[in-house]
C-alpha positions in Angstrom: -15.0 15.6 273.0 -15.9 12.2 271.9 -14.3 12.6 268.7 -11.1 13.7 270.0 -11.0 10.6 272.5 -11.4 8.3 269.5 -9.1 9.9 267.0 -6.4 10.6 270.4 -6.8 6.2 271.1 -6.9 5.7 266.8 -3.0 7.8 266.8 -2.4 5.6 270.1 -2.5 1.6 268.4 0.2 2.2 265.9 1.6 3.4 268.5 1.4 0.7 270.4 2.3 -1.6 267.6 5.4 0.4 267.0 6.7 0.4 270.7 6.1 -3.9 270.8 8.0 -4.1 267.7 11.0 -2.0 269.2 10.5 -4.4 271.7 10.7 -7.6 269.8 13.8 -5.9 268.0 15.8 -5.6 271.4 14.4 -9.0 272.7 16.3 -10.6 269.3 19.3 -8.5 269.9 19.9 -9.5 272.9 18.9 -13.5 272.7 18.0 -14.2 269.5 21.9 -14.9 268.3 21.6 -13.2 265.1 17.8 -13.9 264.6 14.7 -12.2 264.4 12.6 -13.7 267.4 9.3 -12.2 266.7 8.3 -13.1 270.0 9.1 -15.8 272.8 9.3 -19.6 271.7 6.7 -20.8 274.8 4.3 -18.2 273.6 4.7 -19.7 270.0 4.1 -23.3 271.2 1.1 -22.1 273.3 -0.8 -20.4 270.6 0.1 -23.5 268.3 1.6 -21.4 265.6 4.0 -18.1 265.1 1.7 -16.9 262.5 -1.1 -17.3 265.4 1.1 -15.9 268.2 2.3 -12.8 266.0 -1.3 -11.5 265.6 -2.0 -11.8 269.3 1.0 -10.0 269.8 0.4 -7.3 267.7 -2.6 -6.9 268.7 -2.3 -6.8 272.1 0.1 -4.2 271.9 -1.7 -2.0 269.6 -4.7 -2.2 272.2 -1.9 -1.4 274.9 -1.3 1.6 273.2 -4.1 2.7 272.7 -4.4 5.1 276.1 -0.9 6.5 275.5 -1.9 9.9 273.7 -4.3 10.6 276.5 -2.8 11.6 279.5 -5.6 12.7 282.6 -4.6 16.5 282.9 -4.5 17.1 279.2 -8.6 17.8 278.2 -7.8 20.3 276.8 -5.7 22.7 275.1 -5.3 26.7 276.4 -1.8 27.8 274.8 -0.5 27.9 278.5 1.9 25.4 279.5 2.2 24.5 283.2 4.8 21.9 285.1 2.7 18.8 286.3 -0.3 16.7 286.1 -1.8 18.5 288.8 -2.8 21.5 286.0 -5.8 21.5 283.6 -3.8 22.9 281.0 -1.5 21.3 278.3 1.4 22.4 276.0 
């Protein structure tokens, strides 16, 4: 059980990391005029550097993510699928 947790939360952080970079990619789309904001200009000067304010960033997200891939009502697998969290089971 313990091993499925970790590996479950270890699939989650790239996860994570993926989702903030889709993210940053829509963020730049949408104010950036034509550039690649890898994240806001205040957080950049508040971290004192973007080299400094990416890593947070990423990491942040990646820990973010890391409780995606484990939903409450999913402990375990039984082949059944059922329609809600309210069920034990999961597809």
């Amino acid at each position: 059980m313990k091993k499925a947790i970790i590996s479950r939360a270890l699939m989650g952080f790239p996860a994570g990391i993926a989702i903030g970079q889709c993210i940053s990619l829509l963020v730049s789309a949408i104010l950036g005029q034509g550039t690649f904001e890898a994240c806001m200009p205040s957080f950049v000067a508040a971290m004192g550097s973007e080299l400094a304010a990416v890593a947070l960033q990423t990491l942040l997200c990646g820990v973010l993510g890391l409780p995606a891939p484990l939903p409450p009502w999913c402990g375990r697998r039984t082949g059944a699928c059922s329609s809600g969290p309210s069920s034990a089971s999961c597809c």
